[in-house]
N, C-alpha and C positions, 0 to 999 in steps of 0.2 A: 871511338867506334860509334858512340851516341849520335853524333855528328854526321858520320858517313852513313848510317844506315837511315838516318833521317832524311838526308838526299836522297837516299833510293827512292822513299816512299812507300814502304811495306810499311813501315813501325815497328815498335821496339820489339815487338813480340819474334820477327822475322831476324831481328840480331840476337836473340837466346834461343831460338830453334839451330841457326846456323852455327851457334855456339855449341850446341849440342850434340849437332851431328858430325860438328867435327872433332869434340873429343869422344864419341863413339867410333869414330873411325882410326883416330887415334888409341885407344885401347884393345881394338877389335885385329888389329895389327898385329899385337902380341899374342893373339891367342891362334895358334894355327888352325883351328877347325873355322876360324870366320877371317882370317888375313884376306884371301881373297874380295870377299864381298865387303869385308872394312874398305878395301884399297876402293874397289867401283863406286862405292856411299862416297869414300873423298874427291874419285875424278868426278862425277857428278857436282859437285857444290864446286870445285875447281872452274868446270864449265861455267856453272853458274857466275863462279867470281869471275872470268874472266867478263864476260857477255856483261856483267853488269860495270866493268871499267870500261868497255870501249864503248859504249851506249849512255852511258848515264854518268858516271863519273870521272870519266879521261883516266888521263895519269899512265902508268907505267903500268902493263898488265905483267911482268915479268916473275912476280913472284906466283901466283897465279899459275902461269904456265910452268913454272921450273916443278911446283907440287904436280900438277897434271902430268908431266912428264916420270917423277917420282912413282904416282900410283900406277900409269901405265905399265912400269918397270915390272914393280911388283905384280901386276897382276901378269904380265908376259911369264916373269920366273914362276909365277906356281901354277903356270897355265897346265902342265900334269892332273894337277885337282879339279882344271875346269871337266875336263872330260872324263875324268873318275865321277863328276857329282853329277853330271848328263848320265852317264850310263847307268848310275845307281836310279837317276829318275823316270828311266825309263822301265824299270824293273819293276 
């Protein structure tokens, strides 16, 4: 991963942030009051990884997209809570 994220050209600090955010979103998963926005924090960084395979890195974005497709899931399934936590914010 030293390697890869070297290529990118962010620096290493940019491979322990993305390390971070994605075991935050990994945790956040389990907890059902933050499943939701865990799942969007991981399609985000998903996007990210993909954008940064076919731009900078090559290679096979497929895992990448299989995660992005993943958190879409999830967030489709607990789409219920999107519109309970809109209506609570409007309150």
């Amino acid at each position: 991963m030293v390697e890869i994220f070297a290529k990118i050209g962010f620096g290493q600090w940019f491979r322990i942030l993305t390390g971070l955010l994605e075991v935050a979103g990994a945790v956040g998963l389990f907890v059902p009051r933050w499943t939701v926005s865990a799942a969007a924090l991981l399609a985000v960084v998903m996007v990210g990884a993909i954008g940064v395979h076919l731009t900078i890195l090559g290679g096979n974005p497929a895992a990448p997209i299989l995660l992005l497709i993943l958190a879409a899931l999830i967030i489709w399934l607990h789409r219920s809570k999107l519109g309970a936590k809109a209506r609570s914010a409007k309150v």
